[in-house]
MARBA-3410 file (N, C-alpha, C, O; in Angstrom, 1 decimal):
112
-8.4,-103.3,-17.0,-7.4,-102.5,-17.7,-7.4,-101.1,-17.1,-6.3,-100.6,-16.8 ~ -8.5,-100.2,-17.0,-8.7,-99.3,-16.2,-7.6,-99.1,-14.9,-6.9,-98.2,-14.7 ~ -7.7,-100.5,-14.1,-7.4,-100.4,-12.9,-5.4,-100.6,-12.5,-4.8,-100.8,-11.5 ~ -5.3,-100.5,-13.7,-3.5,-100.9,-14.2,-2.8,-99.7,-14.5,-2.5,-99.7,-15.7 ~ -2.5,-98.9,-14.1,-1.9,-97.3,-13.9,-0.2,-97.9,-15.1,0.6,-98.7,-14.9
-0.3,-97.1,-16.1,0.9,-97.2,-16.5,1.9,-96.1,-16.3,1.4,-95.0,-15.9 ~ 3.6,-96.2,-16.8,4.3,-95.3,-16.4,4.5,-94.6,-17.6,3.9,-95.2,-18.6 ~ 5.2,-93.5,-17.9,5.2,-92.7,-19.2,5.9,-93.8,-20.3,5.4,-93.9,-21.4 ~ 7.2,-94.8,-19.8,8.1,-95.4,-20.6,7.0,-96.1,-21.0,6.6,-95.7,-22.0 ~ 6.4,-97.1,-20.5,5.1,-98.0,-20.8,4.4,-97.9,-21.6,4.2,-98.9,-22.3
3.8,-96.7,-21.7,2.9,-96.1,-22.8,3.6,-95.7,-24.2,3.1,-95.9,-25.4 ~ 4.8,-95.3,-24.0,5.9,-95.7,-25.5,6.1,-97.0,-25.8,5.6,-97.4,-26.8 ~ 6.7,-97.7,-25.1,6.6,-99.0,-25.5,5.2,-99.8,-25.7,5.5,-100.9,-26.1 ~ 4.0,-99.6,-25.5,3.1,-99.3,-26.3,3.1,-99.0,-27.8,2.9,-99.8,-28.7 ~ 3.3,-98.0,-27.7,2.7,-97.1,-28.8,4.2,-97.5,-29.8,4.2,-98.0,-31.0
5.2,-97.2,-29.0,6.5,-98.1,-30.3,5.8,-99.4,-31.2,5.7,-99.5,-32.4 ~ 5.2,-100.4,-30.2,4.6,-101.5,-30.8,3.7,-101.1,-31.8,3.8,-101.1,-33.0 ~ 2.9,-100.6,-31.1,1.8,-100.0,-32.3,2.2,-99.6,-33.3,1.7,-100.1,-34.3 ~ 3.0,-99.0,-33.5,4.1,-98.0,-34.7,4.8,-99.5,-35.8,4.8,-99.5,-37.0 ~ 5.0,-100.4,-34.8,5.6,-101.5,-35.4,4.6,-102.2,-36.4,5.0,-102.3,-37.5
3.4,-102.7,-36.1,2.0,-102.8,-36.1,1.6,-102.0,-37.5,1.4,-102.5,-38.6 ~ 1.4,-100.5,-37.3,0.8,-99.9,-38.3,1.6,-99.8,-39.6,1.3,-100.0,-40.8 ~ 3.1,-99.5,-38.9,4.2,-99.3,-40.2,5.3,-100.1,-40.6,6.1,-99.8,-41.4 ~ 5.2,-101.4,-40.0,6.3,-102.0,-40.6,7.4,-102.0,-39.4,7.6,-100.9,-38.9 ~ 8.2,-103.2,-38.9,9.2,-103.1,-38.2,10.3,-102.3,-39.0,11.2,-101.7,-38.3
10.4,-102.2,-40.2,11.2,-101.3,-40.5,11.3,-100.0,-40.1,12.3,-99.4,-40.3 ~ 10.2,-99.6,-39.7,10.1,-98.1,-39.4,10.9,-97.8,-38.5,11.4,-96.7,-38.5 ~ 11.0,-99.0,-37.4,11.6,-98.2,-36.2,12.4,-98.6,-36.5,11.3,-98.5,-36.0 ~ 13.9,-99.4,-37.3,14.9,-99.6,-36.9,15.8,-97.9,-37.3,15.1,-97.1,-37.9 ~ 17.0,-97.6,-36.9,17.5,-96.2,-37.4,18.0,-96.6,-38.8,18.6,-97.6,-39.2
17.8,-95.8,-39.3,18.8,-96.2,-41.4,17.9,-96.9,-42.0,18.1,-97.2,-43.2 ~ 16.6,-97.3,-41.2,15.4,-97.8,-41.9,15.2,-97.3,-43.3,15.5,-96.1,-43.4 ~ 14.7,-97.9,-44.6,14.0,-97.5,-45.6,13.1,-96.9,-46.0,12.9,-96.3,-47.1 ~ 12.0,-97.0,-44.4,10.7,-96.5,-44.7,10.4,-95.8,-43.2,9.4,-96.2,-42.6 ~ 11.0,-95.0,-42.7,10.5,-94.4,-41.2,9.8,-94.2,-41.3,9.5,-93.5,-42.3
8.7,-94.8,-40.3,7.3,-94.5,-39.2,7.0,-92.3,-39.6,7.7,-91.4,-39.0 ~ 6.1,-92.1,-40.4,6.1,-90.9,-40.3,5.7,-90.2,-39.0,6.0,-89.0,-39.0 ~ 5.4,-90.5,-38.3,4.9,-89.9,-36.8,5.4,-90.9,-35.6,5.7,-92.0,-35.9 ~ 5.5,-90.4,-34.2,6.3,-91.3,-32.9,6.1,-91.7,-32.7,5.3,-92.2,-33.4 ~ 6.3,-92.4,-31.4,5.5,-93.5,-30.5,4.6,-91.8,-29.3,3.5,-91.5,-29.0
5.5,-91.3,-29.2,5.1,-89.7,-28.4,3.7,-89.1,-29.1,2.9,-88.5,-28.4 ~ 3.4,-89.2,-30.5,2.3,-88.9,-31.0,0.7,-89.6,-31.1,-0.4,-89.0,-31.3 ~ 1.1,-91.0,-30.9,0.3,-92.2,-30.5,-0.6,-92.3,-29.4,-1.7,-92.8,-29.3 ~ 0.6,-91.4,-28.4,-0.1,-91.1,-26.7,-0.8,-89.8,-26.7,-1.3,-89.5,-25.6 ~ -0.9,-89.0,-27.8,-1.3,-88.2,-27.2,-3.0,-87.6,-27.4,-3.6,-87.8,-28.4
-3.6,-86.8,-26.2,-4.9,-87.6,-26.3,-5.4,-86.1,-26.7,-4.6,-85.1,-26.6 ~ -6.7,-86.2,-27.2,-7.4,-85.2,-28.2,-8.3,-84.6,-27.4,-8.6,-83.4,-27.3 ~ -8.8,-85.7,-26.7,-10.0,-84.3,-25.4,-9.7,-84.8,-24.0,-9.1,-85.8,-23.9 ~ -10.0,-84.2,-23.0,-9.8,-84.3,-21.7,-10.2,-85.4,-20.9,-9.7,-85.4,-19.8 ~ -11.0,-86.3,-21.2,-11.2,-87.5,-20.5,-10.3,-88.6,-20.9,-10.1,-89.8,-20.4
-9.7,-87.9,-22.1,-8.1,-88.7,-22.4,-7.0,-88.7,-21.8,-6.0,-89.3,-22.2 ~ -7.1,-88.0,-20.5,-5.9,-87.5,-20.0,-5.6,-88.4,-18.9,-5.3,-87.9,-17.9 ~ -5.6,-89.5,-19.0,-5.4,-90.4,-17.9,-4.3,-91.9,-18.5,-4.6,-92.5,-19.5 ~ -3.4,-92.1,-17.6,-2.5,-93.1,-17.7,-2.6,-94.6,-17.4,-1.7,-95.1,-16.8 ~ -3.7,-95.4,-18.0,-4.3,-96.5,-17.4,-4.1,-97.0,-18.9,-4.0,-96.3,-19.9
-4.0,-98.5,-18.7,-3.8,-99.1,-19.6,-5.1,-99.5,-20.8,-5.1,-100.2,-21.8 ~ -6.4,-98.7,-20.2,-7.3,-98.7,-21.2,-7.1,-97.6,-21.7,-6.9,-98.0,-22.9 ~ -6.9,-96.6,-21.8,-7.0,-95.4,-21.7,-5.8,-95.7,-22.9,-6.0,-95.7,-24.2 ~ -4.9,-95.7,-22.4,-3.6,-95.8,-23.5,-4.3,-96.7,-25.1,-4.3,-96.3,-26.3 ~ -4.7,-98.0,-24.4,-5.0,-98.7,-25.8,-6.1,-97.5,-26.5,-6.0,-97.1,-27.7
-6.9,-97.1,-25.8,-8.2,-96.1,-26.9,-7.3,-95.3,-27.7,-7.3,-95.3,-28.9 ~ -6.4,-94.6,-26.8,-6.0,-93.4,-27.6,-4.8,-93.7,-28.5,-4.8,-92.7,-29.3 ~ -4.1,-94.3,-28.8,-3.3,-95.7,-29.6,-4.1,-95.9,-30.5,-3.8,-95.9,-31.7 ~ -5.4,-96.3,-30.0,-6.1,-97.6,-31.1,-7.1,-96.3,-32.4,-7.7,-96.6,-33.5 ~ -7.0,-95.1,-31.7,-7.8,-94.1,-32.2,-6.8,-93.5,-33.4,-7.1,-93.2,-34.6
-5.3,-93.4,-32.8,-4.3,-92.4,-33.9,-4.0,-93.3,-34.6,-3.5,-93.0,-35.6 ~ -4.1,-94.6,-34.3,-3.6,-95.5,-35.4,-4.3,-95.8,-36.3,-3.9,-96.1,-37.4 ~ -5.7,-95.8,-36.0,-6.5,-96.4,-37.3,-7.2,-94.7,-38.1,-7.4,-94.4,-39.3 ~ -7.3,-94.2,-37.1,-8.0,-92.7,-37.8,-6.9,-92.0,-38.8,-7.1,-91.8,-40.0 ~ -5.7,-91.7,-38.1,-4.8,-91.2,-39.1,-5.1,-89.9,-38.8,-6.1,-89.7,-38.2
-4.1,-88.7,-39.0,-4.6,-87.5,-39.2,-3.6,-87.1,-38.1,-3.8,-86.0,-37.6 ~ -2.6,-87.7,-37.7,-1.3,-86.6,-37.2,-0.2,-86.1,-38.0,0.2,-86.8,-39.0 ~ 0.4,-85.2,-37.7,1.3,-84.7,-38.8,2.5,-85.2,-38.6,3.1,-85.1,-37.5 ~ 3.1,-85.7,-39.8,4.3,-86.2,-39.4,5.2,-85.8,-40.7,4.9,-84.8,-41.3 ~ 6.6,-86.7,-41.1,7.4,-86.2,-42.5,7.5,-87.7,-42.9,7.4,-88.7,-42.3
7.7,-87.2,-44.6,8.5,-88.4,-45.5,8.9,-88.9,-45.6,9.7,-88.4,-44.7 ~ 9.5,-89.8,-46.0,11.3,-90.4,-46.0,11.9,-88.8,-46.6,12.8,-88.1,-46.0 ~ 11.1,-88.5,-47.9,12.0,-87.0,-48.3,11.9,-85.9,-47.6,12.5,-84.9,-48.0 ~ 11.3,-85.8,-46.5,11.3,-84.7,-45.8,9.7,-83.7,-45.5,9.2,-82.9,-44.6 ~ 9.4,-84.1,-46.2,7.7,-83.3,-47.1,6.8,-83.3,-45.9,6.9,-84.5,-45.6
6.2,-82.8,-45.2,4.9,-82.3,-44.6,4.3,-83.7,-44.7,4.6,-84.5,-45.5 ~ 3.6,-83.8,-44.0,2.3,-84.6,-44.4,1.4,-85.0,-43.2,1.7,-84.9,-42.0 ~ -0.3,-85.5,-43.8,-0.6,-86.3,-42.6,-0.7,-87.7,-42.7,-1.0,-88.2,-43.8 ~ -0.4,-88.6,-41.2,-1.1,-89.9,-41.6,-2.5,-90.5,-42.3,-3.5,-90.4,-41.6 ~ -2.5,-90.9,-43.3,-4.1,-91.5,-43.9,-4.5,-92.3,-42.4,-3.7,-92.8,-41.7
-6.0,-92.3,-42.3,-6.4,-93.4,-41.8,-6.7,-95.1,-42.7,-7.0,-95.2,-43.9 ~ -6.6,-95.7,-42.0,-7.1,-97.3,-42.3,-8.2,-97.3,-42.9,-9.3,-97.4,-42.3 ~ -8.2,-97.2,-44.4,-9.3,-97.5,-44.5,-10.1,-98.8,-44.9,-11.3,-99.0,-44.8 ~ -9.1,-99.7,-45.5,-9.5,-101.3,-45.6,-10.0,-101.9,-44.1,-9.6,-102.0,-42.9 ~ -10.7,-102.2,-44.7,-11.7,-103.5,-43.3,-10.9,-104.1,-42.9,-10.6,-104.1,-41.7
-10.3,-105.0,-43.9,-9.5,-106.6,-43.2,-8.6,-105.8,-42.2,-8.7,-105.7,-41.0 ~ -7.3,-104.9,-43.2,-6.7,-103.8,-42.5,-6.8,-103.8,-41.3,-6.0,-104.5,-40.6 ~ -8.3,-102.8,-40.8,-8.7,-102.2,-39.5,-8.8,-103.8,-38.6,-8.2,-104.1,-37.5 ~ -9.7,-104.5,-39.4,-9.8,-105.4,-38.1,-8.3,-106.6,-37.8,-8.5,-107.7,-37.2 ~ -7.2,-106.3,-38.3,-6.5,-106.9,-38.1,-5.3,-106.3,-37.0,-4.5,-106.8,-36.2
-5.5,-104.7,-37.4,-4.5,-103.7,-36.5,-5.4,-103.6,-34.9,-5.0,-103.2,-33.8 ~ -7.0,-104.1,-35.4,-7.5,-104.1,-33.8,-7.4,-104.9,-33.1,-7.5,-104.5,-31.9 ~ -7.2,-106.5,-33.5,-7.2,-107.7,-33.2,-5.6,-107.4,-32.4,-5.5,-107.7,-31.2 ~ -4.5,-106.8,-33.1,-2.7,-106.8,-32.8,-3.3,-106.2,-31.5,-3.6,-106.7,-30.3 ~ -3.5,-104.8,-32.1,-3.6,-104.1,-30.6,-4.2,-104.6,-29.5,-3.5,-104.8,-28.6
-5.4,-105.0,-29.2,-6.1,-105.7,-28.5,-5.0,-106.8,-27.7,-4.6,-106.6,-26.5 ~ -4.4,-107.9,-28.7,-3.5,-109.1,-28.0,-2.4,-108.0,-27.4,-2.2,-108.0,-26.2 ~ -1.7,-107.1,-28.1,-1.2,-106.3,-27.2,-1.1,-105.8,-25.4,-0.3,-106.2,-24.5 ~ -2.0,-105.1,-25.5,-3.0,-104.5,-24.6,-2.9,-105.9,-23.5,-2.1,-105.8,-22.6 ~ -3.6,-107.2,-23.4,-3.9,-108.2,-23.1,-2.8,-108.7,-22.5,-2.9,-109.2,-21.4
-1.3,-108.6,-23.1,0.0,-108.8,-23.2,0.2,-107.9,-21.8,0.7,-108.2,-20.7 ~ -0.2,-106.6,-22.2,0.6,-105.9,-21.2,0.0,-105.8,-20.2,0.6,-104.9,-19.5 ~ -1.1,-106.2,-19.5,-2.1,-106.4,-18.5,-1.3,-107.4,-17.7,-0.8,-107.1,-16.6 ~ -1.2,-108.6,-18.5,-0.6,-110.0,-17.8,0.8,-109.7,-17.3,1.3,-110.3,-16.4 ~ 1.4,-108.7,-18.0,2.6,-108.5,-17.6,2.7,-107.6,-15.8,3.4,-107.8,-14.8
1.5,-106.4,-16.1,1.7,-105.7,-15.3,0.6,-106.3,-13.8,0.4,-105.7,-12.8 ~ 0.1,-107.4,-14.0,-0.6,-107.9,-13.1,-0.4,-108.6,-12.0,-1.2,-108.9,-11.2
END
């Protein structure tokens, strides 16, 4: 996965999934009920400098880190401040790692 260079759109459609994944396909639709408080643009983005690289491992870490840790700032449906909670249920975690993972896997095969 390392060795699979992705493009910026890639890594959103990524991280859209992921978004799908953490919050519900409703989140992404527009007029949704419950919007995704944070982007697919906030998913990618990496926290220390050996993060800074466009590889499809790389993507899954830092994806698989904002999704389950929580802690970007995003808004409410009413508008309000907030941050994402992290995962804290087990089944939870190990079910959003298991998506992501077949993910990831998905998009190897594709890009291989």
């Amino acid at each position: 996965m390392r060795a699979l260079p992705l493009e910026h759109g890639e890594e959103i459609a990524f991280a859209t999934a992921a978004l799908a994944l953490r919050f519900g396909e409703r989140a992404l639709e527009e007029g949704g009920h419950a919007p995704a408080p944070v982007t697919a643009e906030q998913l990618i983005e990496a926290h220390r400098p050996e993060d800074i690289r466009h590889d499809l491992w790389t993507t899954f870490q830092r994806v698989q880190e904002n999704v389950i840790q929580g802690g970007q700032p995003g808004r409410a449906p009413s508008g309000r401040h907030l941050r994402t909670q992290p995962v804290r249920s087990i089944d939870r975690g190990v079910s959003l790692n298991r998506a992501l993972w077949m993910l990831a896997e998905e998009m190897r095969k594709l890009k291989s």
